[in-house]
N, C-alpha and C positions, 0 to 999 in steps of 0.2 A: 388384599384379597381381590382376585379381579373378576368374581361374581357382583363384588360392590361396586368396584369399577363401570364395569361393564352398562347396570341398572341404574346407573349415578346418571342425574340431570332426567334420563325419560318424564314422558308426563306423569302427574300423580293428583289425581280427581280430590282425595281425601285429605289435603296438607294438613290438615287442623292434626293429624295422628302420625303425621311422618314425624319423626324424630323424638317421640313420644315411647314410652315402654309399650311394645307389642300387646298385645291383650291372650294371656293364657290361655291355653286350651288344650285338652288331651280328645284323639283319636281313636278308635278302634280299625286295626289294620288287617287289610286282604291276609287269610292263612291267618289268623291269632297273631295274639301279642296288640302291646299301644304304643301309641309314641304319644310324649308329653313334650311340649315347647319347655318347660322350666329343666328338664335334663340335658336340654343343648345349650343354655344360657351359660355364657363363661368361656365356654369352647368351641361352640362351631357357628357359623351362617347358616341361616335356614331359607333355603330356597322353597316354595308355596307355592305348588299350581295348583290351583282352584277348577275341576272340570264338573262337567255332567254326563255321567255314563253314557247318557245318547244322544248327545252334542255333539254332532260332522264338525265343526270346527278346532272342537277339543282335541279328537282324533287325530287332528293336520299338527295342531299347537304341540300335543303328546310325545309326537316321533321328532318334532324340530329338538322341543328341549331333553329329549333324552341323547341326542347327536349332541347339538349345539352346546350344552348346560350339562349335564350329568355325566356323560364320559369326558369332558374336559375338564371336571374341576372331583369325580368321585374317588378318588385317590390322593385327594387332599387333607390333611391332617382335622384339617378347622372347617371342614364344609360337608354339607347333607341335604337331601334335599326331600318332599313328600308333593304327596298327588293327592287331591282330598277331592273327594264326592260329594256336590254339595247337591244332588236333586233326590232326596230324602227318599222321595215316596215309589222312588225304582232302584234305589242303592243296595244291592245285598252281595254277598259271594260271585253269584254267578254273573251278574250285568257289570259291575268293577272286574272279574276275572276277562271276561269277554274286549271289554274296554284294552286291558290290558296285554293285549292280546292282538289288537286292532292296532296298537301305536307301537308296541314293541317297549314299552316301560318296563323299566328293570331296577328303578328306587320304590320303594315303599309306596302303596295306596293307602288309605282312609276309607272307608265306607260310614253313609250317612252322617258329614258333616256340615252340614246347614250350617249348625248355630255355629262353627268357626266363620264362615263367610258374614255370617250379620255381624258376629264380633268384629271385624272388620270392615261395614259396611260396606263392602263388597260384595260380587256373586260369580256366578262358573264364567270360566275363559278369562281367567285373570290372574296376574300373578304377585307374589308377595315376596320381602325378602327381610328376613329379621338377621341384625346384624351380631355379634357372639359377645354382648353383653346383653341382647334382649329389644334395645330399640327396634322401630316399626322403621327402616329406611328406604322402603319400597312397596308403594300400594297400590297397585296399575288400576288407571283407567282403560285404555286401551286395550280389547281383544288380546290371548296372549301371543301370536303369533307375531301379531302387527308391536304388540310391544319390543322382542326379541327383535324386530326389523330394525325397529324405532334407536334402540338402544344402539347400535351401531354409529347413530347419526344425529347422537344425544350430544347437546352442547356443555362439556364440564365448563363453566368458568372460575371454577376459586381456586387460584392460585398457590396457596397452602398447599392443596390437594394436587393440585400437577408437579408441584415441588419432591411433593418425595417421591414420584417417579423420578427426579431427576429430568424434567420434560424441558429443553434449553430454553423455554417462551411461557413469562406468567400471561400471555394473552390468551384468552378464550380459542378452544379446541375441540375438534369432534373427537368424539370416545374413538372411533375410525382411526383415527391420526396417531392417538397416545397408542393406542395397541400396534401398529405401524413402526411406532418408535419404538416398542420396548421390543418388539422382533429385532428389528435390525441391529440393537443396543447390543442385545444378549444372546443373540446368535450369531456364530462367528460366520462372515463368507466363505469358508470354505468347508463348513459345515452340511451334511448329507440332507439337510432340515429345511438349509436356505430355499430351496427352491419349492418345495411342498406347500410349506407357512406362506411363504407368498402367494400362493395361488389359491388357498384357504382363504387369506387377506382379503383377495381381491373375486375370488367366486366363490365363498360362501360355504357352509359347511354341506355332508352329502347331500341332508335332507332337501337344503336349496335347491342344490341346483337336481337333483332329481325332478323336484318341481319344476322347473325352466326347462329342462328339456321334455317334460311334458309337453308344454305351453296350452296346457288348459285342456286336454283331450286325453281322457281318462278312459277310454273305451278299450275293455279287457285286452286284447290287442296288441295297443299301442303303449300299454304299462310294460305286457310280456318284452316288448319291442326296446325299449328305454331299459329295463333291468338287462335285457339280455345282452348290451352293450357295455352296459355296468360289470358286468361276469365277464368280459373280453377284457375290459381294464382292469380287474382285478387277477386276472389267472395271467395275463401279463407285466403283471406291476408296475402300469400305469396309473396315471392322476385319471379323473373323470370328470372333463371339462365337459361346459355347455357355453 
């Protein structure tokens, strides 16, 4: 699964609970309905953002992994992912609605889940990843956004594990490199894809590089300015380099 891939090696603050059974929990979700971790055990990855309805960072983290992580992998047999509200004493309908609305999420929220985050001595801006037997194989220390960077540039070294990629080298490799290889591997050159993927590869999914060609000047303006160049590349069916 290359959600696990992907999370594999980043930093993890909490190891004493990596590889350890996940610690239960049920949700109550934006719009009704729950979601229970024990209904996905057996069958799917559970991908965990941990946010705070009115955390500016979570908002930046929100739009990366719904680009980056949830349309790359929601169409997956075995994979799911949820958005949980961990700052209790403002979490309801409307500030999670609002939230989500601000990052453009389109998996499942939680409202008022605190006591998921202490279960996992964790807290907001962080992410989790339970693997589909239930293990804990992912418990970010790092901010989520800086994780998702991170994770790119994460070191696998166990060999086993680059094996069944089929990776030509048991030496130590960045996540970078393996997903590099498995493009190249299983995409044909003369396929419509080859040139796309690569430039995905190599600059990052939209949410990035919308960022970068920001370059840190968010002044209503200069966003209208950046999207509206974004709307040239798309009514053209171009890529949208930065």
């Amino acid at each position: 699964m290359w959600i696990i891939l992907l999370m594999a090696g980043t930093t993890n603050q909490y190891a004493q609970t990596v590889g350890e059974p996940a610690p239960e929990f049920e949700a109550n979700l934006l719009g009704g309905g729950t979601f229970k971790l024990t209904d996905q055990i057996g069958s799917k990855v559970v991908f965990i953002f941990l946010f705070g309805n009115g955390c500016p960072s979570c908002v930046q983290a929100g739009a990366d992994i719904e680009t980056m992580i949830y349309q790359e992998f929601k169409d997956h047999p075995n994979f799911t992912a949820i958005g949980l509200d961990t700052w209790d004493g403002s979490s309801n309908e409307s500030s999670v609605e609002a939230f989500k609305n601000l990052t453009g999420i389109t998996f499942p929220l939680g409202i008022k889940a605190g006591s998921v985050a202490a279960a996992y001595s964790n807290s907001y801006d962080h992410l989790i990843v339970v693997d589909q037997m239930g293990i804990l194989v992912h418990n970010g220390v790092l901010v989520a956004d800086n994780d998702l960077v991170n994770a790119k540039q994460a070191i696998i070294d166990n060999p086993l594990y680059l094996e069944i990629f089929s990776y030509p080298s048991s030496a130590p490799c960045k996540t970078e490199d393996l997903l590099k290889y498995l493009a190249e591997t299983l995409i044909p050159d003369s396929s419509f894809w080859t040139h796309p993927i690569a430039k995905l590869l190599s600059q990052g999914c939209l949410a990035r590089r919308i960022i970068k060609a920001l370059k840190g000047d968010t002044r209503l303006e200069h966003i209208r300015e950046v999207y509206g160049e974004l709307c040239k590349c798309l009514a053209r069916g171009k890529f949208f380099s930065v």
